[in-house]
N, CA, C and O atoms as a Tinker XYZ file with bonds, in Angstrom:
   256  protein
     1  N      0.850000   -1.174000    0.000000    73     2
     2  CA     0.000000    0.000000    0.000000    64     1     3
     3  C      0.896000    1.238000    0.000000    63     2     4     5
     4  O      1.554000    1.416000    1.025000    81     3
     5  N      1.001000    1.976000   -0.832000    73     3     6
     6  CA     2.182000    3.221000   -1.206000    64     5     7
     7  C      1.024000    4.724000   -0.386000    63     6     8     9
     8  O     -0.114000    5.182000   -0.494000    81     7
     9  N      2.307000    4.951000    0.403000    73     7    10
    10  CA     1.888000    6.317000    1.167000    64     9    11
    11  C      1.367000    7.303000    0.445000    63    10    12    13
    12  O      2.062000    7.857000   -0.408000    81    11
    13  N     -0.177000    7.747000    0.712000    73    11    14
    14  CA    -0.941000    8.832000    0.202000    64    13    15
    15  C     -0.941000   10.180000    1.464000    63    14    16    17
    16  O     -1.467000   10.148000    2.577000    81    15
    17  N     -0.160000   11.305000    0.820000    73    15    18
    18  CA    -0.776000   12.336000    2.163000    64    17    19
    19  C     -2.241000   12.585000    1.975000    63    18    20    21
    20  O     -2.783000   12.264000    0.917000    81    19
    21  N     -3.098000   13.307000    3.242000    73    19    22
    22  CA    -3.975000   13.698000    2.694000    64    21    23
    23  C     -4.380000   14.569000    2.470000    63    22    24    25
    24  O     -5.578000   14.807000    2.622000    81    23
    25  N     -3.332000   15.582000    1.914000    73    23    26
    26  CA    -4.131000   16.764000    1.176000    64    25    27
    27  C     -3.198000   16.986000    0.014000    63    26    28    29
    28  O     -2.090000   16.462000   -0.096000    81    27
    29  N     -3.763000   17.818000   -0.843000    73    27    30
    30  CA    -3.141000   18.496000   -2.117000    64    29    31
    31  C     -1.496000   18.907000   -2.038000    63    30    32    33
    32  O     -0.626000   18.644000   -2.868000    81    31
    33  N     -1.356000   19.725000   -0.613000    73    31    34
    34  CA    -0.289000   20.634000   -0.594000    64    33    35
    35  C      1.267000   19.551000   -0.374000    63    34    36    37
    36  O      2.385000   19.502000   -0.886000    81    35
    37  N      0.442000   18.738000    0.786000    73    35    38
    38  CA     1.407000   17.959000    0.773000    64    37    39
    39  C      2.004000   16.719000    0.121000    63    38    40    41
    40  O      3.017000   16.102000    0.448000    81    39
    41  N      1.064000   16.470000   -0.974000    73    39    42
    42  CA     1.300000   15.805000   -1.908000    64    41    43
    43  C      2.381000   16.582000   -2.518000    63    42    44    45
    44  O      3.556000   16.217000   -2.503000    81    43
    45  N      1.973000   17.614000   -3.029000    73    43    46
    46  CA     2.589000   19.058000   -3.846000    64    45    47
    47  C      4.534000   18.933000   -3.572000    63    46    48    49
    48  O      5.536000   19.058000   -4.276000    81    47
    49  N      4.116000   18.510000   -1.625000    73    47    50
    50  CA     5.607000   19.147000   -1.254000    64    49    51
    51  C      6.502000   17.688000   -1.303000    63    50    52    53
    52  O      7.718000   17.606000   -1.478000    81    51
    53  N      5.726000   16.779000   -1.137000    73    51    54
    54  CA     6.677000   15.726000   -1.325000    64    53    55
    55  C      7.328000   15.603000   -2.494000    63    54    56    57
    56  O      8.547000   15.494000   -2.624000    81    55
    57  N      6.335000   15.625000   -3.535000    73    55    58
    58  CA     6.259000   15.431000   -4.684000    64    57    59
    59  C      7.966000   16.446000   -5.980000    63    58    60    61
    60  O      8.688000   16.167000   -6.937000    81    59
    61  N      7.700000   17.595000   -5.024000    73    59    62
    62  CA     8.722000   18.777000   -5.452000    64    61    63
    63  C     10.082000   18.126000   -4.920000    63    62    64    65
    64  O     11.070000   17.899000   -5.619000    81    63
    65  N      9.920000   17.814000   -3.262000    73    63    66
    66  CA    11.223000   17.861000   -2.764000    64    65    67
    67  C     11.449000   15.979000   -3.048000    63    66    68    69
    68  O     12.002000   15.313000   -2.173000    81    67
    69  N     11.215000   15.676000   -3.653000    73    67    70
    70  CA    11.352000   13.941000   -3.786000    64    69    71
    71  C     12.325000   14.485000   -5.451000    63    70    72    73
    72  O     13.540000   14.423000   -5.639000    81    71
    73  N     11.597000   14.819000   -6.095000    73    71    74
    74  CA    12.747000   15.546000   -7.418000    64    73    75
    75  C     13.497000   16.249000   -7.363000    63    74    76    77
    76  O     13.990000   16.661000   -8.413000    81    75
    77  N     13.909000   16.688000   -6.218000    73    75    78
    78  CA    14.961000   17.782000   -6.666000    64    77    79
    79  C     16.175000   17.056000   -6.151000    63    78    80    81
    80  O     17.358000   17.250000   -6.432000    81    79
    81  N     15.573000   16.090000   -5.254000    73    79    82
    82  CA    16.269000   14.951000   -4.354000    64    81    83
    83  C     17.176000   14.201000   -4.886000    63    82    84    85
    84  O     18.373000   14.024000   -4.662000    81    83
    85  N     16.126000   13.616000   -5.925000    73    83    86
    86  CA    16.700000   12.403000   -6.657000    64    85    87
    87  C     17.229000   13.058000   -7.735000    63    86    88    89
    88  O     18.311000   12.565000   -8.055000    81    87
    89  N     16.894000   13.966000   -8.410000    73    87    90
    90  CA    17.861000   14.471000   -9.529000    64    89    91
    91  C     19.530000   14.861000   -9.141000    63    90    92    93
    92  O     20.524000   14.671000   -9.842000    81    91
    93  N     19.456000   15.342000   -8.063000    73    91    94
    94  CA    20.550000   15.727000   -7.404000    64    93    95
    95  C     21.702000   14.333000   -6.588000    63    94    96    97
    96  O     22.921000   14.389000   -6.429000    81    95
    97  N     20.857000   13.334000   -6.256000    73    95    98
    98  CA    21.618000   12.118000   -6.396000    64    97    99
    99  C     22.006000   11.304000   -7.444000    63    98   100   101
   100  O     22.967000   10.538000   -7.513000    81    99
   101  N     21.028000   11.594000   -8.362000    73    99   102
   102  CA    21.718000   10.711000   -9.742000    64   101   103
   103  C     22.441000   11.716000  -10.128000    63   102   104   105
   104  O     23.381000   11.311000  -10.812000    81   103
   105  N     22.433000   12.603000  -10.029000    73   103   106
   106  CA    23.620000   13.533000  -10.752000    64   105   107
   107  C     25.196000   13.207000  -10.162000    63   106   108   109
   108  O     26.310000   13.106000  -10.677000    81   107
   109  N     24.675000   13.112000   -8.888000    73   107   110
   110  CA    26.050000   13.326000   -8.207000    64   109   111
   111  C     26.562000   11.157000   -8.086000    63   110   112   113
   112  O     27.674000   10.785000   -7.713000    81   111
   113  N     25.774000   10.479000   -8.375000    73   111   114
   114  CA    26.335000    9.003000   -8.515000    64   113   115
   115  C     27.019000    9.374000  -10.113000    63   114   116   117
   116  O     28.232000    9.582000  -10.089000    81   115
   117  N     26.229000    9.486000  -11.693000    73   115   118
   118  CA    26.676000   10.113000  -12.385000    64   117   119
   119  C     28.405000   10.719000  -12.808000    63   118   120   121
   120  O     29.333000   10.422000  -13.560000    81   119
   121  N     28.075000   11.666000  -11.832000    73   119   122
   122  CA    29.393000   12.555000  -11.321000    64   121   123
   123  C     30.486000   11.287000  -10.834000    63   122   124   125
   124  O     31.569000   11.166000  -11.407000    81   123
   125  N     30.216000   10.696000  -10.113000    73   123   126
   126  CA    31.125000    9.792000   -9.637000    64   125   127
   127  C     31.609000    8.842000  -10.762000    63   126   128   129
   128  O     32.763000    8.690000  -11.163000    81   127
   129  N     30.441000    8.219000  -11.194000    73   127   130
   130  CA    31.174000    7.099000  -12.258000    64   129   131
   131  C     31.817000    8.065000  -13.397000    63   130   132   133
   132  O     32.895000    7.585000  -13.747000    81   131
   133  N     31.463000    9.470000  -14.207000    73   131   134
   134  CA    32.272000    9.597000  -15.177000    64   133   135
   135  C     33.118000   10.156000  -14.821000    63   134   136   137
   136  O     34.132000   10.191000  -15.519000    81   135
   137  N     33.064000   10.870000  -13.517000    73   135   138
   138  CA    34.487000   11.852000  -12.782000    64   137   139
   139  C     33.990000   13.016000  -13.094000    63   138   140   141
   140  O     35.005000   13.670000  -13.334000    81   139
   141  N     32.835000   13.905000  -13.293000    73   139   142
   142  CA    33.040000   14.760000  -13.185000    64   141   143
   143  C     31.939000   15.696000  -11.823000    63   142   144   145
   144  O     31.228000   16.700000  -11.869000    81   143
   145  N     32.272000   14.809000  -10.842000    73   143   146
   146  CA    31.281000   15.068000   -9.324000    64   145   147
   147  C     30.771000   16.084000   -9.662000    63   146   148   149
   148  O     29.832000   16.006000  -10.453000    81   147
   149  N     31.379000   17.893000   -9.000000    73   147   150
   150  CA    30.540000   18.797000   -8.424000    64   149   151
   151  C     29.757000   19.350000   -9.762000    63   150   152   153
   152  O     28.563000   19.528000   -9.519000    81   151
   153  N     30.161000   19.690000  -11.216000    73   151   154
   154  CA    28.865000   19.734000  -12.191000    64   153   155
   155  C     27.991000   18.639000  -12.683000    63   154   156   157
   156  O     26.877000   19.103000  -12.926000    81   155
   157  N     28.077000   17.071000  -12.981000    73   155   158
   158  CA    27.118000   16.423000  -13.112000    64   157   159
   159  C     25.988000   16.776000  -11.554000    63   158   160   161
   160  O     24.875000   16.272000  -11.403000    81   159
   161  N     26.396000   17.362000  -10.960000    73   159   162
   162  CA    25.089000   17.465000   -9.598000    64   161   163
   163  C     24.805000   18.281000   -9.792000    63   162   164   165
   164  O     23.579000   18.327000   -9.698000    81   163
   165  N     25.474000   19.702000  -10.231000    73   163   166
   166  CA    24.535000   20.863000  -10.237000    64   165   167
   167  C     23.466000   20.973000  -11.200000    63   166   168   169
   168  O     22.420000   21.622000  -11.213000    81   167
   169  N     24.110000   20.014000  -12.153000    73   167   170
   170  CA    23.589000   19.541000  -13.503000    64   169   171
   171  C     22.393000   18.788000  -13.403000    63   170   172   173
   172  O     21.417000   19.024000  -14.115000    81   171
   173  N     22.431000   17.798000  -12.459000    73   171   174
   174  CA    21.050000   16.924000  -11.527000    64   173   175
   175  C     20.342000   17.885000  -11.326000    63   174   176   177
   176  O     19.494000   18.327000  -12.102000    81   175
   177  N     20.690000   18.389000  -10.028000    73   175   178
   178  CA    20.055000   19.035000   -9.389000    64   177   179
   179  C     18.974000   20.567000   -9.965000    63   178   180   181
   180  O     17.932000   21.011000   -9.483000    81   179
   181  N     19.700000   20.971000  -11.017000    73   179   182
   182  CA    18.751000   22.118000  -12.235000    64   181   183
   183  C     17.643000   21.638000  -12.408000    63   182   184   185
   184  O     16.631000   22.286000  -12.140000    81   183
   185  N     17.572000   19.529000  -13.235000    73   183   186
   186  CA    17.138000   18.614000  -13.618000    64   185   187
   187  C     15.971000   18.262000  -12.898000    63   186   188   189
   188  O     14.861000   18.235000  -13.431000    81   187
   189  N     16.207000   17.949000  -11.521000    73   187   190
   190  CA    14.972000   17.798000  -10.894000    64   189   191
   191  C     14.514000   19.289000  -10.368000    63   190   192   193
   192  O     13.682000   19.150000   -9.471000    81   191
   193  N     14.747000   20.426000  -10.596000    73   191   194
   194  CA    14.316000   21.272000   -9.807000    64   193   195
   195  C     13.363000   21.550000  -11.394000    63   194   196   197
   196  O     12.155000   21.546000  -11.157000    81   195
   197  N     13.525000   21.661000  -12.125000    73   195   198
   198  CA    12.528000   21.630000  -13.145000    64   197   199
   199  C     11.584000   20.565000  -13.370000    63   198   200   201
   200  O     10.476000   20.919000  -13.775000    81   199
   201  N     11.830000   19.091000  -13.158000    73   199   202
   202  CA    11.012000   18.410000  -13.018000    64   201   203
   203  C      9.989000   18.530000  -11.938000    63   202   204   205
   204  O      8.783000   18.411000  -12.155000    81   203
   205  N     10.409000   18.725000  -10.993000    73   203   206
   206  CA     9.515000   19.082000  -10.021000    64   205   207
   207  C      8.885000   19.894000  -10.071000    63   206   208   209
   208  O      7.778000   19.587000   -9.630000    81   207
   209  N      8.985000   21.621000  -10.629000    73   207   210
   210  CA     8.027000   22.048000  -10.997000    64   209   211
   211  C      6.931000   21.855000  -11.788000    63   210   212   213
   212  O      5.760000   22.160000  -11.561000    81   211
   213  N      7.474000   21.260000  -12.849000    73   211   214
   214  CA     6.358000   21.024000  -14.169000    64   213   215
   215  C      5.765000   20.038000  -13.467000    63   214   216   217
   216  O      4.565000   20.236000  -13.654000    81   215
   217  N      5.901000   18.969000  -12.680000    73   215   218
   218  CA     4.888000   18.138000  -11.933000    64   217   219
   219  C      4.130000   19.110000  -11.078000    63   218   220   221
   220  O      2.909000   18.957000  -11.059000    81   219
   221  N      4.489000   19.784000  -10.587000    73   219   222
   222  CA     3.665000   20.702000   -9.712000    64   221   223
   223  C      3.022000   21.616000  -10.325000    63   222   224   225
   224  O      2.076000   22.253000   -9.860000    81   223
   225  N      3.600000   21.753000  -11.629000    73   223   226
   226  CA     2.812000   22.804000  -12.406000    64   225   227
   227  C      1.728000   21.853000  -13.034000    63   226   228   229
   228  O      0.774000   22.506000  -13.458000    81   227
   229  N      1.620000   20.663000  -13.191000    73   227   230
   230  CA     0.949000   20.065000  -14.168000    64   229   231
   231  C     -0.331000   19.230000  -12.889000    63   230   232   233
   232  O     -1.382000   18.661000  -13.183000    81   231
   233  N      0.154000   19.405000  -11.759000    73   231   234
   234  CA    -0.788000   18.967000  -10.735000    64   233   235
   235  C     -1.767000   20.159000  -10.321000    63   234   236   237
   236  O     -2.851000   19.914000   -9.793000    81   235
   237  N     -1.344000   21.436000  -10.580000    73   235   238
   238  CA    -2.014000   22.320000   -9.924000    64   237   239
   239  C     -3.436000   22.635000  -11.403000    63   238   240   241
   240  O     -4.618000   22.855000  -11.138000    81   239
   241  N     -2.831000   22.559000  -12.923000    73   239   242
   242  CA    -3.593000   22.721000  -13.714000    64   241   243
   243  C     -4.790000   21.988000  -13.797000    63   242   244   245
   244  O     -5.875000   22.558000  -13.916000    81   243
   245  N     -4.587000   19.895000  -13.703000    73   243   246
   246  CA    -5.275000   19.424000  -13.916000    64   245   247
   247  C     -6.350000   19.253000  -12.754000    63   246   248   249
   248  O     -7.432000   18.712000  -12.981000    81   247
   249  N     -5.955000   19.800000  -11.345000    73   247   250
   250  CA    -6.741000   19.369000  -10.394000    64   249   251
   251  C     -7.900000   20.328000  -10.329000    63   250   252   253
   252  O     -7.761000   21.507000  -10.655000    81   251
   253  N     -9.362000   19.688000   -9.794000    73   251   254
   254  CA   -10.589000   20.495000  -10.023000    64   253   255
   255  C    -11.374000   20.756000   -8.506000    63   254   256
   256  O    -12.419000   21.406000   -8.455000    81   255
């Protein structure tokens, strides 16, 4: 059974800070295997901070 909050916002906030999270760790594993650490993360981390919006942007449009 996968954790539901129960409201909008905090869906919203997991949802944001869960991408900016994980973009910023695959960047920086990334970083490790080709060698180039501190920009493949900043590089992540841009990555999910845009993903996370457009999910948040695309949650706030479709919801009624």
């Amino acid at each position: 059974m996968p954790f539901r909050p129960r409201n909008a916002a905090a869906a919203a906030a997991l949802s944001l800070s869960g991408t900016v999270l994980g973009g910023l760790l695959l960047g920086a594993l990334a970083g490790e295997h080709w060698d180039w650490n501190p920009q493949a993360a900043v590089i992540g981390l841009f990555v999910g901070i845009l993903a996370g919006f457009f999910n948040l942007a695309k949650a706030m449009w479709t919801q009624k």
